[in-house]
LONU-341667 format. One record per residue (C-alpha): residue in three letters; y, z, x. Coordinates in pm, whole numbers, padded with zeros to 5 digits, always signed. Each point is the difference from the previous one (the first is absolute). Example, Ala and Ser with C-alpha at 12.3 -4.5 7.8 and 13.67 -1.06 7.14 Angstrom:
2
ALA-00450+00780+01230;SER+00344-00066+00137;
// end
This chain:
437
UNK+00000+00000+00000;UNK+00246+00056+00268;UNK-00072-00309+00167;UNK+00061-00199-00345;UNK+00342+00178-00020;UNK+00096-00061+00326;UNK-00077-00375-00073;UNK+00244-00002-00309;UNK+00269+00206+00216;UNK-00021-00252+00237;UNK-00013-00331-00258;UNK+00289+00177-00140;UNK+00213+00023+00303;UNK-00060-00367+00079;UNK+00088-00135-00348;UNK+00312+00255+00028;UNK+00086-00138+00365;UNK-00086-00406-00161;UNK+00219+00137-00312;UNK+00342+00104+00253;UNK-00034-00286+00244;UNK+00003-00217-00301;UNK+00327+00195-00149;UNK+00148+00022+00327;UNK-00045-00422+00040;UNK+00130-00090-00292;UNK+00312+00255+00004;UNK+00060-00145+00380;UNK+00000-00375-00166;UNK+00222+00126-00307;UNK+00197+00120+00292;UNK+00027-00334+00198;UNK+00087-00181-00341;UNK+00286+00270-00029;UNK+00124-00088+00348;UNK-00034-00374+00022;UNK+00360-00182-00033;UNK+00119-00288-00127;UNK+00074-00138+00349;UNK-00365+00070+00054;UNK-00069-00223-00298;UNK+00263-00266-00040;UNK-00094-00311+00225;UNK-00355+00113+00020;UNK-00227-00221-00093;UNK-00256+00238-00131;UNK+00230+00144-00221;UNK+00067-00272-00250;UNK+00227-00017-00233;UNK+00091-00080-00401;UNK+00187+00052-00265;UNK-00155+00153-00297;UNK+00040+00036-00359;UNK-00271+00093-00240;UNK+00143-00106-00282;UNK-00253-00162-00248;UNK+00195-00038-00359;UNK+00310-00165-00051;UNK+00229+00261-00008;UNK+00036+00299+00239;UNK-00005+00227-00308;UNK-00363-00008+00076;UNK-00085+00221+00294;UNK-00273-00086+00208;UNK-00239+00331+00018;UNK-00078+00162+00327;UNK-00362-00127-00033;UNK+00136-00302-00010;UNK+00175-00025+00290;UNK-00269+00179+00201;UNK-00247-00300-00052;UNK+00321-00243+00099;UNK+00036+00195+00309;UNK-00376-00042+00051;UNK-00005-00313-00040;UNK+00326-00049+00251;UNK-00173+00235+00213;UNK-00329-00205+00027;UNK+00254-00320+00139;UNK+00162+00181+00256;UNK+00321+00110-00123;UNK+00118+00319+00089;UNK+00402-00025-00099;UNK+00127-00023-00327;UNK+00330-00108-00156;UNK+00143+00201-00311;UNK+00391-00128-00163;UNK+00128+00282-00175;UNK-00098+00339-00101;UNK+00160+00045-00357;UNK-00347-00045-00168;UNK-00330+00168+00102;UNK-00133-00295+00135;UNK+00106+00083+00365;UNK-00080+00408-00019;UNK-00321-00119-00125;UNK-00098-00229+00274;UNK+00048+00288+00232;UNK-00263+00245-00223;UNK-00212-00233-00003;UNK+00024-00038+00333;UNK-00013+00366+00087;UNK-00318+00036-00223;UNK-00198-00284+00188;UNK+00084+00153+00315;UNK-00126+00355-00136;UNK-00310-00187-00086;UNK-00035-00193+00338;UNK+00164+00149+00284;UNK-00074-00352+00184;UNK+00235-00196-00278;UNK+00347-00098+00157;UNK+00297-00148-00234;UNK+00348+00060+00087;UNK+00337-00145-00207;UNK+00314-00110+00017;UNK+00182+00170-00303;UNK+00290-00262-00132;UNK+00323+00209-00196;UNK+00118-00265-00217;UNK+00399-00039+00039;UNK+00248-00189-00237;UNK+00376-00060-00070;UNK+00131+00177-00239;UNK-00036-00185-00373;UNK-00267-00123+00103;UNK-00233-00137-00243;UNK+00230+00112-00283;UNK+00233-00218-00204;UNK+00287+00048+00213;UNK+00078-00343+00161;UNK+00221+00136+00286;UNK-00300+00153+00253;UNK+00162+00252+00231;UNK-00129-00091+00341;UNK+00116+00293+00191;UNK-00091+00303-00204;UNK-00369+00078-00123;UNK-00137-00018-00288;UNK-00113+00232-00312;UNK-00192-00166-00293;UNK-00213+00113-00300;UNK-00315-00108+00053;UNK-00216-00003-00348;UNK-00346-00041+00125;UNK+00020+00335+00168;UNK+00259+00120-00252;UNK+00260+00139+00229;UNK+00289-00091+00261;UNK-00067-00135+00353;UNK+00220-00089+00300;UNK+00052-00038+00330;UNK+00040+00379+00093;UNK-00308+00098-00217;UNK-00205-00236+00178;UNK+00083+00118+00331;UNK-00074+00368-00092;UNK-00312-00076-00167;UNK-00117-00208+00289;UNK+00077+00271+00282;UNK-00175+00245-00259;UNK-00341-00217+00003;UNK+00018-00072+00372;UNK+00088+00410+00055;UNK-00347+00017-00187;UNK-00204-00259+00156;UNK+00125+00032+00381;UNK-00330-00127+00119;UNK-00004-00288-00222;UNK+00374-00188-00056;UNK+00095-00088+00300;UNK+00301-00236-00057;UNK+00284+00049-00243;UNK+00122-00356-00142;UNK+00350+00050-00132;UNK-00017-00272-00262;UNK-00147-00352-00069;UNK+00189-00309+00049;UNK+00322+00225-00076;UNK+00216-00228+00217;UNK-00043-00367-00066;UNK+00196-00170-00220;UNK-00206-00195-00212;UNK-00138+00340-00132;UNK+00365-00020-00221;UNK-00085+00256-00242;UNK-00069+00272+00244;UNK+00096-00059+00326;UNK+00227+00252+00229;UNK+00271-00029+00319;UNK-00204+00130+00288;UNK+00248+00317+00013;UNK-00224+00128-00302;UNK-00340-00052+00198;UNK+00147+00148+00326;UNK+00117+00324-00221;UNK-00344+00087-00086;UNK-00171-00097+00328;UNK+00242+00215+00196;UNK-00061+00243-00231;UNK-00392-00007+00074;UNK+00069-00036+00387;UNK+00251+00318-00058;UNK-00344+00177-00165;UNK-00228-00102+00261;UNK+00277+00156+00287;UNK+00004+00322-00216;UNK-00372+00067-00041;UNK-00023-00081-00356;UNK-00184-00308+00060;UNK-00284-00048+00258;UNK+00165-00138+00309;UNK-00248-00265+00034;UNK+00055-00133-00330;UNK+00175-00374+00002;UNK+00312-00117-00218;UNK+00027-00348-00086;UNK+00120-00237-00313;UNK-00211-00263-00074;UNK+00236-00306-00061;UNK-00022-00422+00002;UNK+00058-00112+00399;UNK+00358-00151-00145;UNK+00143+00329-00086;UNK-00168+00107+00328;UNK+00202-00219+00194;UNK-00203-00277+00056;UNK+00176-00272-00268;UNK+00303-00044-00130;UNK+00329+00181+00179;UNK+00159+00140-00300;UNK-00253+00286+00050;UNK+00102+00076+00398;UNK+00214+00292-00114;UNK+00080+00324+00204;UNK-00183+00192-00223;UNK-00309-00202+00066;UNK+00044+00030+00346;UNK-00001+00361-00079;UNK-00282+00038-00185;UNK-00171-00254+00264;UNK+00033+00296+00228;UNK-00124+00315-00257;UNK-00303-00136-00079;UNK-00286+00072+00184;UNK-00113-00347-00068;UNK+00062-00308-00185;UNK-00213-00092-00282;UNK+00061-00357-00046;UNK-00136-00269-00328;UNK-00074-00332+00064;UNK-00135-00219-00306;UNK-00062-00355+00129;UNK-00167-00032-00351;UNK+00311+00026-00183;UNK+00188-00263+00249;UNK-00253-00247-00142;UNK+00259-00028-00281;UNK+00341+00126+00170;UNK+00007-00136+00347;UNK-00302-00276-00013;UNK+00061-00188+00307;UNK-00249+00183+00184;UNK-00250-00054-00276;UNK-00019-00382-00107;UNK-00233-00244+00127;UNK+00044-00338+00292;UNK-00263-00204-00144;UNK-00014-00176+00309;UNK-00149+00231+00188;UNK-00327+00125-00159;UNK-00341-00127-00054;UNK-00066+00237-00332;UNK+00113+00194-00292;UNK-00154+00265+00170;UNK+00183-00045+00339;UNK+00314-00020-00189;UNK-00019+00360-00180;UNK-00183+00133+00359;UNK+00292-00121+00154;UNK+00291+00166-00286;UNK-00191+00344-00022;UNK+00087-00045+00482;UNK+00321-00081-00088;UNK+00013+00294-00222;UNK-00093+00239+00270;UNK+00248-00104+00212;UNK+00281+00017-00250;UNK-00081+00384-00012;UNK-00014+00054+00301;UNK+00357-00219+00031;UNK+00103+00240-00177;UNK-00118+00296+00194;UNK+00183-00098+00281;UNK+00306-00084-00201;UNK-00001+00366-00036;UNK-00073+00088+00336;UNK+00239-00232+00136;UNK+00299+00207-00242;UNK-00115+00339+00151;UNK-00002-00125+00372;UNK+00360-00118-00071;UNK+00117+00329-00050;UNK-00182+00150+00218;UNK-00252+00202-00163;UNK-00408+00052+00122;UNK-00198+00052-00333;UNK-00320-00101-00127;UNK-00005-00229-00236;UNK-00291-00003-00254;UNK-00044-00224-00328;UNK+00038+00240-00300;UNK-00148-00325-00270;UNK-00133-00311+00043;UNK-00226-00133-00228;UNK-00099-00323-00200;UNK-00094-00080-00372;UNK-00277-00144-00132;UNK+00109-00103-00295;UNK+00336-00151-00149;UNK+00066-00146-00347;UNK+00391-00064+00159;UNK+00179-00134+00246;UNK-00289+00081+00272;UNK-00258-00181-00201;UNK-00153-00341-00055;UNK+00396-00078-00183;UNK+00163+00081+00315;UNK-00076+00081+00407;UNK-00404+00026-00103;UNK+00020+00301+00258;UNK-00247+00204-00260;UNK-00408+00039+00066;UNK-00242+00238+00117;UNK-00067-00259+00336;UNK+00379-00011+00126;UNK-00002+00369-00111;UNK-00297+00094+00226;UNK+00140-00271+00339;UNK+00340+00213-00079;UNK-00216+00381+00023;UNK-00224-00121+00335;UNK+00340-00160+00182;UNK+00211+00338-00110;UNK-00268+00240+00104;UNK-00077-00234+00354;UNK+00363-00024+00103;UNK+00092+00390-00080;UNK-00321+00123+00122;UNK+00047-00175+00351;UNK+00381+00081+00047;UNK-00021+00365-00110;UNK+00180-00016-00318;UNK-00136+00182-00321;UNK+00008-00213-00313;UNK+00021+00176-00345;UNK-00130-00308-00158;UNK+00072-00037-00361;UNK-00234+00058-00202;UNK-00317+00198-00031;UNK-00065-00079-00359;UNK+00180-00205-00261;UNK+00272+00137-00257;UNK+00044-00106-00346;UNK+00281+00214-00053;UNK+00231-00178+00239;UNK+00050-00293-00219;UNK-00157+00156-00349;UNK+00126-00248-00217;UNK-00138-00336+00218;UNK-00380+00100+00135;UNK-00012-00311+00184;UNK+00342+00084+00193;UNK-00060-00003+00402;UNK+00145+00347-00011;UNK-00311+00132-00168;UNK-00253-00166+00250;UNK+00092+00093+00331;UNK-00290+00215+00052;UNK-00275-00033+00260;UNK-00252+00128-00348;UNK+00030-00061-00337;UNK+00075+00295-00255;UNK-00349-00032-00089;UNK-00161+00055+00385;UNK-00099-00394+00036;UNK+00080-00071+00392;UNK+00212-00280+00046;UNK-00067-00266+00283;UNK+00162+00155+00242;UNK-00259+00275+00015;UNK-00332-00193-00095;UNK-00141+00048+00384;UNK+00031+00376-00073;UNK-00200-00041-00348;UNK-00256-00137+00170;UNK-00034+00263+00301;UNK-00043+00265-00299;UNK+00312+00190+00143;UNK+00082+00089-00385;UNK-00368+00050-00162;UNK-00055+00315-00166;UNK+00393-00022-00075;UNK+00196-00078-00368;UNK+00316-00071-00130;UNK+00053+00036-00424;UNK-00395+00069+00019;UNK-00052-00343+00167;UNK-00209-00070+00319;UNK+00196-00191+00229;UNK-00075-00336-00032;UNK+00182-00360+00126;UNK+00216-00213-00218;UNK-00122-00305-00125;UNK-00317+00167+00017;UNK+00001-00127+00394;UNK-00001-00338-00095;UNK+00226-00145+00264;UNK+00005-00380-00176;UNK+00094+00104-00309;UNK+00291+00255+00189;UNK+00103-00334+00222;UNK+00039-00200-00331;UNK+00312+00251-00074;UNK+00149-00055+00347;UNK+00359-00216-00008;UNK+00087-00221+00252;UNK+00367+00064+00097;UNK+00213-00241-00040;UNK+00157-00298+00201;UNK+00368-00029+00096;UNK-00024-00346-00247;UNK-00105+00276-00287;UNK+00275+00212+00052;UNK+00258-00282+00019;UNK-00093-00134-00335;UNK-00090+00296-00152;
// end
C-alpha cells in the first residue's frame, strides 16, 4: 500500500509540474504578444495585413455576434493574416473584434491577431442637411442606428478607452479614414483637425497614458498625403507629416480605371491575346500603385522627413453593375481581382511594406440599395464563405477545412470551375474604344 501511494504522489507531482510548465508557457507567449510592437509588425512579411468588416446584412443596425467574428478571425487566421483594420468605434463592431479576439487567445495561447483601431473624424455638418460643411472644426451628429450623438471627440475617447483595455492587442491608433481628400465632399477636414487629435495621442503616449510603443497614424488617399495634386502641400500637412509615427497611405488603381484611364487602356498592336492584354493591364496596375507610393515618398523626402510609409487600402472589386463594369473600364472580375491580390502581396512583401488590403469579406451594407455595386464586392470571400479566385490554391491545400462562415464550409466560387469564371472576365478596352465611346 505504501508503494501504490507513493506511485500516485509521484504521478501527481509530474502532472502538477506538466500542469505549471504548461501555465507558465502560455502566460510567457501572452506575454510576448503583449510586448510585440507595431514596428515589429509593420513591413513584416509574416505579419500580414487587412482590413476587416464583418458585416453580413445590409445595414449596420445588424451587429455581427462575437461568434461570428471569431470564425472570421479563424478563417483570416488560417491565411496568414495577423493585422487587422477597424474605421470607427461608434458601434460595437470594433470593441467586439477585440473580445473576440481576446477570447480566442484565452482559448489558444498560440493564436496571434493584432489591429489597427481607425477613430472616424468628420467636419462639422457633416452628413446632415446643412450644405455649408465646416472644414476646420469637428463634427457632432445624431446617429439613429445606435440612437445617440457621435463626433470627433467621442471617437477619440472611446478609442484610447478600448486600446487602454486591449494594450496587448491594438497596436496602432488610425485617426480617421480618408478624412482629408477632397473628393470625400461631405466629410472631409483641413489637416489642422487631424493634427489636433494626433498630437493629442502623441501628448498621451509622452505622459504615460498610452503605451509608449503604441503608433499614431491617419489613414488617408496618397493625394492628401502629398503625393498628387499641390493644393494639399500645406504647412499643416507638413506638420502632421512629422507627428505621425508613420504614414498610412491608399492607393486604388481600380478606381483610376474610370478617373485617370491612361494607364489602363489597351495598344492593340502589341499583344498576341485577350489574355495577354488583361495580363498586361492588371502589370500596369501594379505599377500605378506603386507610382503612387513613391509619389508619396517623394512629398515626404521634400520636406525632409524619414517615415515609413505603409498602404492603409488597396483592394479590387469583383463585381460592378457601373462605371467599372462591362458599360465602362471592364476593370471588374474575380481573375483581374486575384493578378491585382498576388502583384500587391509580391511587391509589399519584398520591399517591406505592410498592406491592409481591402477586403476580407464582402459588404452589402456599403451600397444597400444596389447589391451589384463594386462597393459591396471588394472582398477576398463572399458573405456567404465561398473563396473567391484569388484564394482557390489555398482551398485546395485544405488551409480552411474544418472552418465556416454563416454555417457554410468554405468552398470556391463558381464551384472551381475556372472556364465558366474566365467567361465573366472583360477585356479592357482599346484607346479606339475610349475615343468613340
Amino acid at each position: 500500500m505504501k508503494n501504490k501511494a507513493n506511485i500516485i504522489l509521484l504521478a501527481l507531482a509530474v502532472v502538477l509540474a506538466f500542469s505549471c510548465k504548461k501555465d507558465q508557457t502560455k502566460q510567457q507567449l501572452m506575454q510576448s504578444q503583449i510586448n510585440i510592437t507595431a514596428k515589429d509588425i509593420l513591413g513584416n512579411p509574416k505579419y500580414l495585413a487587412i482590413s476587416y468588416g464583418a458585416y453580413r446584412e445590409n445595414s449596420r443596425k445588424v451587429q455581427p455576434t462575437i461568434p461570428e467574428i471569431k470564425n472570421d478571425l479563424k478563417i483570416m487566421a488560417a491565411m496568414g493574416i495577423k493585422i487587422l483594420r477597424t474605421y470607427n468605434v461608434h458601434f460595437p463592431h470594433a470593441e467586439n473584434i477585440l473580445k473576440a479576439i481576446s477570447e480566442l487567445k484565452k482559448e489558444d495561447s498560440n493564436f496571434e491577431m493584432y489591429v489597427m483601431l481607425g477613430a472616424w473624424i468628420e467636419a462639422k455638418h457633416a452628413f446632415t442637411d446643412v450644405t455649408e460643411k465646416i472644414r476646420n472644426q469637428d463634427g457632432e451628429r445624431y446617429m439613429p442606428q445606435i440612437d445617440k450623438m457621435i463626433g470627433n471627440e467621442s471617437e477619440m475617447k472611446e478609442a484610447i478607452r478600448l486600446t487602454k483595455q486591449y494594450p496587448g492587442i491594438v497596436k496602432i491608433l488610425a485617426v480617421g479614414n480618408e478624412a482629408m481628400v477632397h473628393w470625400a465632399a461631405e466629410y472631409f477636414v483641413e489637416p489642422s483637425i487631424i493634427l489636433k487629435w494626433v498630437n493629442y495621442l502623441q501628448d498621451l503616449k509622452n505622459k504615460g497614458e498610452l503605451p509608449n510603443e503604441l503608433w499614431i497614424t491617419s489613414s488617408d488617399n496618397f493625394a492628401a498625403w502629398g503625393g498628387g495634386d499641390l493644393v494639399y502641400h500645406k504647412e499643416d500637412l507638413v506638420e502632421l507629416v512629422k507627428a505621425v509615427d508613420y504614414i498610412s497611405m491608399h492607393t486604388y488603381a481600380y478606381h483610376d480605371t474610370h478617373y485617370s484611364p491612361n494607364y489602363w487602356i489597351n495598344d492593340t498592336n502589341i499583344y498576341n491575346s485577350e489574355l495577354e492584354k488583361i495580363d498586361a493591364a492588371m502589370l500596369r496596375a501594379k505599377k500605378y500603385a506603386i507610382s503612387q507610393y513613391e509619389g508619396v515618398k517623394s512629398f515626404i523626402d521634400s520636406i525632409g522627413v524619414d517615415k515609413p510609409i505603409h498602404i492603409g487600402e488597396s483592394g479590387w472589386a469583383t463585381q460592378s453593375n457601373g462605371i467599372y463594369g462591362n458599360n465602362g473600364s471592364k476593370a471588374t472580375d474575380e481573375y483581374k481581382a486575384a493578378l491585382y491580390y498576388k502583384h500587391l502581396r509580391d511587391w509589399t512583401n519584398e520591399a517591406g511594406i505592410s498592406c491592409f488590403y481591402f477586403e476580407a469579406f464582402d459588404e452589402n451594407w456599403k451600397d444597400a440599395e444596389n447589391p451589384g455595386g463594386s462597393e459591396n464586392h471588394f472582398g477576398l470571400f463572399t458573405i456567404d464563405g465561398k473563396a473567391k479566385y484569388a484564394l482557390w490554391d489555398l482551398v485546395d491545400k485544405g488551409i480552411f477545412d474544418g472552418l465556416t462562415r454563416n454555417g457554410n464550409s468554405i468552398t470556391k466560387t463558381y464551384n472551381g470551375n475556372k472556364v465558366k469564371l474566365m467567361e465573366d472576365v472583360l477585356v479592357p478596352n482599346t484607346k479606339a474604344e475610349v475615343i468613340n465611346n
